[in-house]
C-alpha positions as CSV (number, residue, x, y, z in Angstrom):
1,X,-49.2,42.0,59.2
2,X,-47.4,44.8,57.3
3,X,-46.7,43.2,53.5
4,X,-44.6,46.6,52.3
5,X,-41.3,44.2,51.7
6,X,-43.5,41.1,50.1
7,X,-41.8,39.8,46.8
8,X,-43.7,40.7,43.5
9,X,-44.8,37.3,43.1
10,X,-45.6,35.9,46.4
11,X,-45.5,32.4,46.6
12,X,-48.8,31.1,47.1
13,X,-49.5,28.5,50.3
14,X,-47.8,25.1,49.2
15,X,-50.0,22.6,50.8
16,X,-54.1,22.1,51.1
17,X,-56.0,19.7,52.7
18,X,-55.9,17.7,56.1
19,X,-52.3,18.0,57.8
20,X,-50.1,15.1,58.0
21,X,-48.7,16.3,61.3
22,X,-50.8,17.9,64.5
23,X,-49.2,18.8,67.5
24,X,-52.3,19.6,70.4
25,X,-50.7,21.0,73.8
26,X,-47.3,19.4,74.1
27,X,-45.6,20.3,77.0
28,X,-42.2,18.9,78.7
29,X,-41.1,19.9,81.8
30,X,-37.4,18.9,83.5
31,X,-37.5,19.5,86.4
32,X,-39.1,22.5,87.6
33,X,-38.1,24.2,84.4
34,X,-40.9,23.9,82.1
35,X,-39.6,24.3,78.8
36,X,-42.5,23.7,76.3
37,X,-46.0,25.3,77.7
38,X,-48.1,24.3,75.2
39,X,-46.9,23.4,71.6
40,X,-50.2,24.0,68.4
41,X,-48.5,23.2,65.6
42,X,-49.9,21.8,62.0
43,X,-47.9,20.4,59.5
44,X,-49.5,19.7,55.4
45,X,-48.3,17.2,52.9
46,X,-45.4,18.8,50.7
47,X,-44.8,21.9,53.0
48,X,-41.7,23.6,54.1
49,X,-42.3,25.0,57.7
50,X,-39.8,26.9,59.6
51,X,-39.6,27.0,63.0
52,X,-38.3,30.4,64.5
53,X,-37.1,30.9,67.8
54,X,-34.2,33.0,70.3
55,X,-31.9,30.5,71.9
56,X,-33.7,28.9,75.2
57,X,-37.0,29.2,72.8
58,X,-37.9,25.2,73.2
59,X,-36.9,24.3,69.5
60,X,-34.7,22.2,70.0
61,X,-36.7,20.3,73.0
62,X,-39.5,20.1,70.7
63,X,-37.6,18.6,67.5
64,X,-36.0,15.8,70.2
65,X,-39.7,15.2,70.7
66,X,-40.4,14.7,67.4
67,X,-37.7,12.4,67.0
68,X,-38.6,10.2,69.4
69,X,-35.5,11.7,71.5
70,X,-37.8,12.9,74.5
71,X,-41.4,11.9,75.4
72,X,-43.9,14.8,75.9
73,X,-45.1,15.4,79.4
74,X,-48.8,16.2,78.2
75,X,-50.5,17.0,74.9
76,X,-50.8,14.7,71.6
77,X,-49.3,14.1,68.9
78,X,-51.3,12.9,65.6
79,X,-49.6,11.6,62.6
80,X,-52.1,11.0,59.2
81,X,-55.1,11.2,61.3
82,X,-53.6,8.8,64.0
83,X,-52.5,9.8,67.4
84,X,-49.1,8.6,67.8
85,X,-46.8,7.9,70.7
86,X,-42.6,7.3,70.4
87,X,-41.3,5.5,72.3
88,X,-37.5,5.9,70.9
89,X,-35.9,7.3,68.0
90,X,-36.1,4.0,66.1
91,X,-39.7,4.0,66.3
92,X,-40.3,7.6,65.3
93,X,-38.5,6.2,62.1
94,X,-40.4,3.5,61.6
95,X,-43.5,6.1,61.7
96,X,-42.0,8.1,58.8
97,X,-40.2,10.7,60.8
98,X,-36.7,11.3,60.2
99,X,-33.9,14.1,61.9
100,X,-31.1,15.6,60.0
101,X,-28.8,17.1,62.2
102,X,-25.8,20.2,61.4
103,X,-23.5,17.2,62.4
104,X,-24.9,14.7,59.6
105,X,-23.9,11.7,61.2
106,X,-22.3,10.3,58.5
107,X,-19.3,8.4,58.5
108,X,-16.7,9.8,56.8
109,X,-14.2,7.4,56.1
110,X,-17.6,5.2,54.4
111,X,-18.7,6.1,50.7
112,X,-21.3,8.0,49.1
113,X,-23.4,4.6,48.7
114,X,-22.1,2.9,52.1
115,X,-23.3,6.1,54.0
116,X,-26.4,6.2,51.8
117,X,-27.6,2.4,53.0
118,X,-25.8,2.7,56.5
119,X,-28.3,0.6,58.6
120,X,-30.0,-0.8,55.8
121,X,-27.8,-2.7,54.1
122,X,-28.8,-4.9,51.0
123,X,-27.3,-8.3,51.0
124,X,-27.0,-11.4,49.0
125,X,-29.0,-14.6,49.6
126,X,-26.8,-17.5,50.2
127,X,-25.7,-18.8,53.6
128,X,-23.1,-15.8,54.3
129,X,-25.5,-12.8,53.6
130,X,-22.9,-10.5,51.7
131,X,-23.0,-7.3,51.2
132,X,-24.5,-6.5,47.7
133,X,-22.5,-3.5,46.8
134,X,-23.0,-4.1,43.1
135,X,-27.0,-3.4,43.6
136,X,-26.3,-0.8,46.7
137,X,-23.6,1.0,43.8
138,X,-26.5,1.7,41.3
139,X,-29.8,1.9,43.4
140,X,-27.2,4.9,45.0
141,X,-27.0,6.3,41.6
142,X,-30.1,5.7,40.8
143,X,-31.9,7.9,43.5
144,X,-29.4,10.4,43.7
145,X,-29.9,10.9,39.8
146,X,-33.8,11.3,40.7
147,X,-33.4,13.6,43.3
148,X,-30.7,15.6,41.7
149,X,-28.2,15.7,43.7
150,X,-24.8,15.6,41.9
151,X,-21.3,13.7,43.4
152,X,-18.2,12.9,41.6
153,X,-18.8,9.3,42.3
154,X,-21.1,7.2,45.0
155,X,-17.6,5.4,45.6
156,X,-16.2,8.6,46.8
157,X,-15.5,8.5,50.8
158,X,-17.9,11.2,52.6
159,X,-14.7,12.8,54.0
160,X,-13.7,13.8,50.4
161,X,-17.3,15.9,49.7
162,X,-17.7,19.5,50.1
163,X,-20.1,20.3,53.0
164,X,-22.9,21.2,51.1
165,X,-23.0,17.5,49.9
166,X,-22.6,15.5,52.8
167,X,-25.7,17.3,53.9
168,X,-27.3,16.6,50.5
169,X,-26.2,12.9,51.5
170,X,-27.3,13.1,55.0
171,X,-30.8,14.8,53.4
172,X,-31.2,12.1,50.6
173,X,-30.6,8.7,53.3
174,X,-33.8,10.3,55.3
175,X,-35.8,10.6,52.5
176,X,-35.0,7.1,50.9
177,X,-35.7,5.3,54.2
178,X,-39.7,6.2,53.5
179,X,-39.8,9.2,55.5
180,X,-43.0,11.1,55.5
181,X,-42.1,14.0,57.5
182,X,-38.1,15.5,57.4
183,X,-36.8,17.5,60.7
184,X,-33.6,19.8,59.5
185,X,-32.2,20.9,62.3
186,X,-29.7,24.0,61.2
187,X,-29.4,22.2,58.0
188,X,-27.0,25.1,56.1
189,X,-24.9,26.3,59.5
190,X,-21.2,27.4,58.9
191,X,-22.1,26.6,54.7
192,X,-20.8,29.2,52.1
193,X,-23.3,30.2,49.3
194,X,-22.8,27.9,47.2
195,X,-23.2,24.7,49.1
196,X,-26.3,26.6,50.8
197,X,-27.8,26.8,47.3
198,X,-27.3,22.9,46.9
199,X,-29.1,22.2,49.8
200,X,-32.2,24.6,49.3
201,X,-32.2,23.5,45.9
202,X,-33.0,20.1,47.1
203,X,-35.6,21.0,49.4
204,X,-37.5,23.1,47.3
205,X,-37.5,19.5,44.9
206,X,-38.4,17.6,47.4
207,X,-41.5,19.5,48.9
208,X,-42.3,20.6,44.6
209,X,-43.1,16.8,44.4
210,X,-45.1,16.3,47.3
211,X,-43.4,12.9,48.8
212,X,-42.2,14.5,52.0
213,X,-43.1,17.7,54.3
214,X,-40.2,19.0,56.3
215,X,-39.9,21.2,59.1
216,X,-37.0,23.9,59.3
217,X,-34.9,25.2,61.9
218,X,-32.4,27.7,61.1
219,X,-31.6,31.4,62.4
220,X,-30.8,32.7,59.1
221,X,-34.4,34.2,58.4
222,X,-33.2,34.8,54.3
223,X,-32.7,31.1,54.3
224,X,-36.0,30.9,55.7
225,X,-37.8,32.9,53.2
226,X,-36.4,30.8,50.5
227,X,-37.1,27.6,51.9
228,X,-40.0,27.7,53.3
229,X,-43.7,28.1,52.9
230,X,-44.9,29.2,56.4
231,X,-43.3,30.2,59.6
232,X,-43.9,29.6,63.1
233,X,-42.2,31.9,66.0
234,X,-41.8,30.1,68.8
235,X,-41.5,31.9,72.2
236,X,-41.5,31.0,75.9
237,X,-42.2,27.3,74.8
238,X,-44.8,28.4,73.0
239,X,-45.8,28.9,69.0
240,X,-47.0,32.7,69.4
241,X,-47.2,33.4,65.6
242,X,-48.2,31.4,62.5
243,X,-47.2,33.3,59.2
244,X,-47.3,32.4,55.7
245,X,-43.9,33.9,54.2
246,X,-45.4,35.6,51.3
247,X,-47.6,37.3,54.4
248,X,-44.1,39.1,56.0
249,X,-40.8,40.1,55.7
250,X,-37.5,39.3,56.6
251,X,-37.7,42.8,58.6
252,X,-40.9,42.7,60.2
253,X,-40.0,39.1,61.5
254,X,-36.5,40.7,62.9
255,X,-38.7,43.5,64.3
256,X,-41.3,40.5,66.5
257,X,-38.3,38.7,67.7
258,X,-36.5,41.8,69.4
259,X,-39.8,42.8,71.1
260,X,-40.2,39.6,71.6
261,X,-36.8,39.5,73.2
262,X,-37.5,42.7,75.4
263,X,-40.4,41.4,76.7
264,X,-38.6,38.5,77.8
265,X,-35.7,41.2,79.0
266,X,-38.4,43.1,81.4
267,X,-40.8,40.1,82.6
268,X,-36.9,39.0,83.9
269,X,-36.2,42.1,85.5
270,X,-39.3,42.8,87.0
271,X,-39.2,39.4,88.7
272,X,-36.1,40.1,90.2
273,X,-37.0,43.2,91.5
């Protein structure tokens, strides 16, 4: 791989050691469209992977897989040394893997603290089982404090926060539910600058300290060189190039996906011919 457009300083691999995530063979099929042909993809405690791919490309099949969304047709999927199997997206949670979509999926007219413990809920013993908002109130500012992200108030509704932090919020519930591994999903789509930087910001934090790895899809490729420590092009349904960032650029990766694309253009072609 060419390295003319490398930073000064490359930032060296993030994560060592046995993966946390291995995907062996996936494949899912619907109908007689096969979408994913063959997924190899490892994942290492604290690393930021991004997943690269044209529209069509099987991302987004693949991260519903993940999530417990879909169930592979074929292959395995082993999670800290166990294989794993989901059966829903509920129990993809329970095993530590949690999906943050563009669209959040919080509730706007709900505050900062009620969206943060949306589905987990602390109550007070007694024969009612009240909600503990008083406790809820300052674990809320508690974490957000540790994970620096900053709010005018964990009372405020979401509908009153600026983009970038309702994806901060969004990001910060997933982490606090235990996750081990974090799936963003377009995380910083239709964001200005400065509520992009909030977001990176709090990734780069959160994969620094090692308590969760999280996987990347976004078609911004300078997002993607900040983020992340390695990158994956998927193609076809299939991962056709594992890179570590400080190994490319943002133009030779431009350059792969447009052959990439033309190959894709011809093989088309020819088969209609």
């Amino acid at each position: 791989m060419s390295t003319a457009a490398q930073p000064a300083e490359p930032t060296p691999p993030a994560a060592n050691g046995e993966p946390v995530l291995e995907v062996r063979g996936v494949t899912k099929r619907f109908g007689a469209l096969s979408v994913l042909r063959g997924i190899d993809l490892n994942l290492r405690q604290g690393e930021v992977l991004g997943l690269v791919g044209d529209n069509g490309a099987g991302k987004s099949t693949f991260v519903k897989i993940l999530s417990g969304f879909h169930r592979p047709d074929g292959g395995e999927i082993v999670l800290g040394g166990q294989r794993v199997s989901f059966s829903s997206v509920e129990n993809a949670r329970t095993q530590g893997i949690e999906t943050v979509y563009q669209d959040l999926a919080l509730i706007p007219q709900l505050s900062v603290f009620q969206n943060l413990f949306l589905g987990h809920e602390l109550t007070r013993l007694g024969p009612l089982r009240l909600l503990n908002k008083g406790e809820m109130r300052k674990l809320a500012r508690q974490y957000l404090d540790d994970i620096n992200v900053n709010v005018p108030s964990v009372d405020a509704e979401a509908a009153q926060l600026s983009g970038g932090q309702r994806q901060a919020i969004a990001v910060a519930r997933a982490v606090r539910s235990a996750s081990k591994i974090l799936l963003l999903d377009e995380p910083l789509s239709a964001m200005g600058a400065r509520e992009s930087r909030l977001i990176i910001d709090l990734v780069k934090d959160l994969s620094s300290s090692g308590r969760v790895s999280i996987i990347v899809i976004d078609h911004n490729y300078a997002h993607l060189f900040e983020l992340c420590d390695r990158l994956n092009i998927m193609n076809g349904g299939r991962i056709t190039l594992d890179v570590q960032v400080h190994e490319t650029s943002i133009e030779e990766l431009t350059e792969l996906m447009v052959s990439a694309y033309r190959r894709q253009l011809e093989e088309v072609q020819n088969a209609g011919a």
